[in-house]
C-alpha positions as CSV (number, residue, x, y, z in Angstrom):
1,X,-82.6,119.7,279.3
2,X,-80.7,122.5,280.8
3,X,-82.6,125.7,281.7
4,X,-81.7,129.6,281.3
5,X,-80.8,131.6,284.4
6,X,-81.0,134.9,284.0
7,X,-81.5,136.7,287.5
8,X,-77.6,135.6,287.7
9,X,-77.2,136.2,291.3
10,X,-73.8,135.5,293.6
11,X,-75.4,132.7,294.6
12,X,-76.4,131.5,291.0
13,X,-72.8,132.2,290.3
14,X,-71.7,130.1,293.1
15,X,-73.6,127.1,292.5
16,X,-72.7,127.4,288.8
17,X,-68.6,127.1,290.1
18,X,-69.9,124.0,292.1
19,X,-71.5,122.4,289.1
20,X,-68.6,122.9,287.3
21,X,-66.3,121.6,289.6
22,X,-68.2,118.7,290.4
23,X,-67.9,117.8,286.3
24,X,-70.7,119.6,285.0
25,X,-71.6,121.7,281.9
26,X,-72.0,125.5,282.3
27,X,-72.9,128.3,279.7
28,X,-72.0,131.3,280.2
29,X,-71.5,135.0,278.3
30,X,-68.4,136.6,276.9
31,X,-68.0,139.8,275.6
32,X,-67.0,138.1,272.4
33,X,-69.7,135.2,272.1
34,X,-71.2,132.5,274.7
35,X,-69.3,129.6,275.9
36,X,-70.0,126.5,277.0
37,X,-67.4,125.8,280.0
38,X,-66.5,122.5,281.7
39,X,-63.4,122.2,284.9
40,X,-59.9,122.4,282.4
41,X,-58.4,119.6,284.6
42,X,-61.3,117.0,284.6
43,X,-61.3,114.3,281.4
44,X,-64.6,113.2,282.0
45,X,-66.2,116.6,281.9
46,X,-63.8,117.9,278.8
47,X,-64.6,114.3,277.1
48,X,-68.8,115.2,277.0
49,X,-68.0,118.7,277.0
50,X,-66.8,117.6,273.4
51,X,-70.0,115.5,272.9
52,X,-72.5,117.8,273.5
53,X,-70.5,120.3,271.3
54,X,-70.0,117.2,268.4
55,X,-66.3,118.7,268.6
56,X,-63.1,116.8,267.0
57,X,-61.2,115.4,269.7
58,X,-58.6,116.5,269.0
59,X,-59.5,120.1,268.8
60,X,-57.7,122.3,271.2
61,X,-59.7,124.2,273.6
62,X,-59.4,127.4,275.4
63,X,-58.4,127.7,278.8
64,X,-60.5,131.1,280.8
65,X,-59.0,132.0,283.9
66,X,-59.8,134.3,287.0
67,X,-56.7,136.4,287.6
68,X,-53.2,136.9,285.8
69,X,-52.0,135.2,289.0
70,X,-53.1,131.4,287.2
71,X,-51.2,132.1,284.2
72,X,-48.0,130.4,285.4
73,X,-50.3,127.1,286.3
74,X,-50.9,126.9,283.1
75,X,-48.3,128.0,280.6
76,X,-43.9,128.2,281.1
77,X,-41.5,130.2,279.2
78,X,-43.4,133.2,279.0
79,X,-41.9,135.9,276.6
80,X,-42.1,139.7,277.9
81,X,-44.3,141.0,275.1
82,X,-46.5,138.4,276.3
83,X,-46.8,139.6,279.6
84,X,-47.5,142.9,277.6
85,X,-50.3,141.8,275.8
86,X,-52.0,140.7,279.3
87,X,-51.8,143.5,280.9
88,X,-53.1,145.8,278.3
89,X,-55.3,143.6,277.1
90,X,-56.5,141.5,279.6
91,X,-59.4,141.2,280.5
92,X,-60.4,141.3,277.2
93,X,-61.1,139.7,273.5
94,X,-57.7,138.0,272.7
95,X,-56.1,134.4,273.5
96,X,-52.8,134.0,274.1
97,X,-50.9,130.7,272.6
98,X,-47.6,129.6,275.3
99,X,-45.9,126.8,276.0
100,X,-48.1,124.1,278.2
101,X,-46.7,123.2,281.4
102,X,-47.8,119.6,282.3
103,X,-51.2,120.9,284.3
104,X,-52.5,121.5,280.8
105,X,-53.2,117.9,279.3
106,X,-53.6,116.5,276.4
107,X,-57.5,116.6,276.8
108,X,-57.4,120.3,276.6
109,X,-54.5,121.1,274.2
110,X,-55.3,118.7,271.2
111,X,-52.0,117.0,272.2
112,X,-50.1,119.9,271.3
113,X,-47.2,121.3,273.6
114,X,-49.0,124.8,273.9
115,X,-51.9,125.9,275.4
116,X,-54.5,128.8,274.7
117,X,-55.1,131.4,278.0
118,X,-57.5,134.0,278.0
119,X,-59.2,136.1,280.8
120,X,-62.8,137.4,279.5
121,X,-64.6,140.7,279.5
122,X,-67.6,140.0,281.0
123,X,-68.7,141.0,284.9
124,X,-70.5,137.5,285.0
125,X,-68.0,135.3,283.2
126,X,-65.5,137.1,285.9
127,X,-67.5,136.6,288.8
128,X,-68.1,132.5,287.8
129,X,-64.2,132.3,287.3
130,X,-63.9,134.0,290.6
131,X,-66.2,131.1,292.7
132,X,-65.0,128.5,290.7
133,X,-61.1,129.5,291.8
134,X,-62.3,129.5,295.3
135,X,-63.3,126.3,295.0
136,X,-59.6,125.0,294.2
137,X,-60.5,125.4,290.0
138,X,-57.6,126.8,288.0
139,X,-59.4,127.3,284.6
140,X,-62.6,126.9,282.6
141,X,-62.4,125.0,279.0
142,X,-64.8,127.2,277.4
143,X,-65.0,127.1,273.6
144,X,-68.4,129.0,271.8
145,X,-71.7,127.1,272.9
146,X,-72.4,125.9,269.9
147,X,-72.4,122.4,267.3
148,X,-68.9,122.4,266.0
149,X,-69.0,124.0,262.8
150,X,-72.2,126.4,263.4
151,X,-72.9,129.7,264.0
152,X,-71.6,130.8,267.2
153,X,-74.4,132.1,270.2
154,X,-74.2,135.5,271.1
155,X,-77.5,135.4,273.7
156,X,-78.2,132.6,275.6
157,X,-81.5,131.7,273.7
158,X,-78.9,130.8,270.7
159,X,-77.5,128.7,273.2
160,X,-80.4,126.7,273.9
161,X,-81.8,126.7,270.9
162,X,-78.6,125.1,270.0
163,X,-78.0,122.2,272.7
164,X,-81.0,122.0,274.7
165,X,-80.8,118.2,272.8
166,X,-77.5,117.4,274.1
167,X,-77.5,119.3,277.5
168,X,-78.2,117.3,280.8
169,X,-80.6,118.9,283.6
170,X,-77.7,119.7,285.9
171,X,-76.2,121.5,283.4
172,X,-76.7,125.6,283.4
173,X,-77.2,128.0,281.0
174,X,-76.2,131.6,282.6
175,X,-78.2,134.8,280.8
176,X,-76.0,137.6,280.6
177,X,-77.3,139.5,277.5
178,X,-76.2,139.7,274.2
179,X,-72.6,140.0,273.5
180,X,-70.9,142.9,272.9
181,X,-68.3,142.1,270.5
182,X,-70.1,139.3,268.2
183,X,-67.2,137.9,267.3
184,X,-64.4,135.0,269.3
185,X,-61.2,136.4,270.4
186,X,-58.0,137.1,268.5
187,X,-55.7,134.2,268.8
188,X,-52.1,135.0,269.1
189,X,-49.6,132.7,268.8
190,X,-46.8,133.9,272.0
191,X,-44.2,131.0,271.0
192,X,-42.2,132.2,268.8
193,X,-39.3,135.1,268.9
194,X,-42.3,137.3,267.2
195,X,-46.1,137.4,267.6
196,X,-47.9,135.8,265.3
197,X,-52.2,136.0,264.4
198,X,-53.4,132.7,264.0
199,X,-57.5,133.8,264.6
200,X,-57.9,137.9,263.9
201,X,-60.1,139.5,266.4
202,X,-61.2,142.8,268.3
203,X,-57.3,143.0,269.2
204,X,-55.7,143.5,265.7
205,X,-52.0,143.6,265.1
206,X,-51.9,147.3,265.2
207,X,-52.9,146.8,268.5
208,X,-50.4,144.5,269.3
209,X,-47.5,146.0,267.9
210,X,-48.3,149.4,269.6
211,X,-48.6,147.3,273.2
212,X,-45.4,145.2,272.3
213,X,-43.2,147.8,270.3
214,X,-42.6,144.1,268.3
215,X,-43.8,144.1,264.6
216,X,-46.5,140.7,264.1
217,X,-45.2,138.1,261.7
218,X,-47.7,135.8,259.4
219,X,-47.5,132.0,261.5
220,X,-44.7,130.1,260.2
221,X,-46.3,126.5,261.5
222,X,-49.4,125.7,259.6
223,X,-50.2,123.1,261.9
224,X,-50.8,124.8,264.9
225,X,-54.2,123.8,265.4
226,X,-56.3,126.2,267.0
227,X,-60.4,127.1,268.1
228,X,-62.6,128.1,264.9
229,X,-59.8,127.2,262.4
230,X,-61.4,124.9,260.2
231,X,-62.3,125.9,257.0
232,X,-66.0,125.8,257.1
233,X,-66.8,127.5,260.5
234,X,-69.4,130.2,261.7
235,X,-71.7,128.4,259.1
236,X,-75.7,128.3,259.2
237,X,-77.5,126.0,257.5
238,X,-78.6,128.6,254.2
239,X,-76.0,128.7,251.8
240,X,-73.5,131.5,252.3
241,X,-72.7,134.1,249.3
242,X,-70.3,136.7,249.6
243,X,-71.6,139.1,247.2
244,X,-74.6,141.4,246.7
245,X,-76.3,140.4,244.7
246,X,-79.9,138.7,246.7
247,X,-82.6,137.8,244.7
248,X,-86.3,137.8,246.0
249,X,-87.0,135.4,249.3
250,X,-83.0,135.3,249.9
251,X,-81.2,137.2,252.5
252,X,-78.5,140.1,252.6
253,X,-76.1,141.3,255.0
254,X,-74.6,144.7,254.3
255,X,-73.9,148.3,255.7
256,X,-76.9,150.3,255.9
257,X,-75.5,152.0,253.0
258,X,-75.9,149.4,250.6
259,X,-79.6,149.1,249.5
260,X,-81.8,146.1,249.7
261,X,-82.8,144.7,246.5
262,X,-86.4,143.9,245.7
263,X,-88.0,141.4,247.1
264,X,-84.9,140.3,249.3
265,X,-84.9,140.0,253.0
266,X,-82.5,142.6,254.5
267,X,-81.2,140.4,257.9
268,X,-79.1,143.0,259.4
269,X,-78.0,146.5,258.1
270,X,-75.2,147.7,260.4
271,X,-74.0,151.2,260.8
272,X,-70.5,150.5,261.9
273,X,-68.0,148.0,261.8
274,X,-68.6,147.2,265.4
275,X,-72.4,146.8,265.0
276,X,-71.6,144.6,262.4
277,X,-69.4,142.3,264.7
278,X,-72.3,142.5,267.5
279,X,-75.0,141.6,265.0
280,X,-73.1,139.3,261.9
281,X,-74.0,135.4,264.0
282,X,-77.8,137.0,265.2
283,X,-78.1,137.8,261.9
284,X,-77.0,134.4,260.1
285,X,-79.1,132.7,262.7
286,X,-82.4,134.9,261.9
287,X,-81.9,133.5,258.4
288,X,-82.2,130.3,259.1
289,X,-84.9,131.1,262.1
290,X,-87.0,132.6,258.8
291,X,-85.8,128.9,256.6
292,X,-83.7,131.3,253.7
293,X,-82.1,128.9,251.5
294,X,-79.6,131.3,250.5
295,X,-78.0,134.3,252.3
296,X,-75.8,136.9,250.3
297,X,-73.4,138.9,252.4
298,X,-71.3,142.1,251.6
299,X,-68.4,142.1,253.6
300,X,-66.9,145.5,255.3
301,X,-63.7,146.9,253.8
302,X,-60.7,148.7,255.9
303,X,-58.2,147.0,258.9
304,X,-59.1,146.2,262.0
305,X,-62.0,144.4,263.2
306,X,-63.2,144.3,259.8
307,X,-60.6,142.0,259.0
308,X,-61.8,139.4,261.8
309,X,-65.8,139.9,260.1
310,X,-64.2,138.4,256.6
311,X,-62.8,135.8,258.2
312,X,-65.5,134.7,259.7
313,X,-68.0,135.7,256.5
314,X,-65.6,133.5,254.5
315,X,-65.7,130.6,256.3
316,X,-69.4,130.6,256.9
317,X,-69.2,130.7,252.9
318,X,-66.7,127.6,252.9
319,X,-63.8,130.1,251.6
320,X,-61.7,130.0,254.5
C-alpha cells in the first residue's frame, strides 16, 4: 500500500520523478483536484495506471507538462488562439485538445488523433514535472486519483482512502493540501477553425473569447472522447438529487442562504461560487464517510464556474 508524503521536500520530489520514470504510480495535487500520474510514454505504467484507476481503456488521458517548451513534443498544427490560451492561461485550470504528433500513442490518446495538454497550478505538481523532465520525461498522464466513475480527491487522504487497495508500495502519494479549485480543468477542444468546450471549468468561454478575440462554438463531433465525459461521473455511492428538498437523516448541499431542513444533515453550506467548487467532492465524500443514503443538492445559478459545478452535480445525479 502506498503511503502519504507530506513534508514534500526537493528531494521527495526528486525521487517521486525517479519513480515515475522508472514505471511507477505517483499522486500528486493540482489546483483543480489530485492526480494520479504515471511516465506518458511508458505502456506498462499507463496499462496499470488504468488498473488501479478501473479506467476504460480506451479512455483518453491527460498529458501534464513542465514548460510551454514540451508542447511541440506532443501536439502539431497548433492554431494561434491556442498559443493564446497558453500563455494566459497556463499554468493553470484548462486542457487544451490538438492534434497528436506520433510521441503521443495510442495508450494515452484513446486512439484518437488528438491529444489533451495541460500545465498545472500547483508549486509541487510544477516542481515534480520539473525533476521528472530532467530525467529525460516529457509528460505526466495524470487523470483525478480516483475509481473511474467516483468522486474526484481533492486532499490526499481522499486519495488513499480511495486506492490504498490497488496501489503498490513503491507507489507515492504526495500531500500538498486541499485543492483550491475543487473541480478538473476546462477541456477545450483547439482543432477546429473555432474553440470549442467539451468539459467547462474555472476557464469559461468568456474567458476564452476575451484571451482569443474568437467567439467559442458548441463541439460539432460528439465523439470526441474526453476525461470525466461519461454520463455518470463525480458520483458517490448515496443517491444524488438535485433538488431541495432533504428529508431527516439525508444530506443537502446548498448556499449558506438556503436553510437546512429539519432533521437533514447540512454537508457543505458555501458562501460563494468558488467555495462551492473547493468544497462540492469533500462534501459528497463526507456523505458517504457519515453512510447517507440519499444526498439532495441545490445547484448555483449565474455563468462561469457555476456552470462547470452543474455539470459535475448532474452527472453525479446520472443527468449528464
Amino acid at each position: 500500500m502506498a503511503s502519504i508524503i507530506s513534508q514534500c521536500s526537493l528531494d521527495v520530489l526528486r525521487q517521486a520523478a525517479e519513480n515515475l520514470k522508472t514505471g511507477g504510480l505517483v499522486a500528486f495535487p493540482t489546483e483543480t483536484v489530485y492526480g494520479i500520474g504515471a511516465d506518458a510514454e511508458n505502456s506498462e505504467a499507463i496499462t496499470r495506471m488504468y488498473a488501479v484507476k478501473g479506467r476504460p481503456a480506451d479512455h483518453p488521458v491527460i498529458v501534464h507538462i513542465a514548460d510551454l517548451d514540451a508542447v511541440d513534443y506532443w501536439a502539431k498544427e497548433i492554431p494561434d488562439y491556442a498559443i493564446a490560451l497558453m500563455r494566459d492561461f497556463w499554468p493553470g485550470p484548462m486542457t487544451l485538445l490538438l492534434q497528436r504528433t506520433d510521441k503521443a500513442q495510442d495508450f494515452v490518446t484513446g486512439n484518437q488523433e488528438i491529444v489533451g495538454l495541460r500545465m498545472p497550478a500547483h508549486t509541487l505538481a510544477l516542481n515534480l514535472l520539473g525533476e521528472f523532465k530532467k530525467l529525460g520525461g516529457n509528460g505526466v498522464a495524470a487523470p483525478s486519483a480516483n475509481r473511474y466513475g467516483a468522486v474526484s480527491p481533492t486532499t490526499a487522504e481522499a486519495v488513499s482512502a480511495e486506492l490504498k487497495d490497488y496501489l503498490e508500495p513503491r507507489d507515492q502519494i504526495l500531500d500538498g493540501g486541499p485543492s483550491l479549485v475543487g473541480v478538473e480543468s476546462t477541456i477545450i477542444d483547439c482543432t477546429k477553425d473555432n474553440p470549442s468546450i467539451l468539459r467547462p471549468g474555472a476557464v469559461t468561454a468568456e474567458m476564452i473569447e476575451e484571451s482569443t478575440g474568437i467567439i467559442v462554438v458548441e463541439p460539432d463531433d460528439k465523439k470526441v472522447r474526453v476525461s470525466g465525459s461519461h454520463k455518470q461521473h463525480y458520483a458517490p455511492q448515496a443517491k444524488v438529487y438535485v433538488d431541495g428538498a432533504a428529508k431527516s437523516g439525508e444530506g443537502l448541499i446548498a448556499m449558506s442562504d438556503i436553510e437546512t431542513p429539519s432533521g437533514a444533515v447540512r454537508l457543505s453550506a458555501p458562501r460563494s461560487i468558488e467555495e462551492y467548487a473547493r468544497t462540492l467532492y469533500s462534501a459528497l465524500r463526507g456523505g458517504d464517510k457519515e453512510g447517507l443514503g440519499v444526498i439532495h443538492i441545490v445547484p448555483p445559478q449565474g455563468e462561469g464556474l457555476a456552470v462547470a459545478i452543474r455539470d459535475r452535480i448532474n452527472r453525479a445525479a446520472s443527468l449528464g
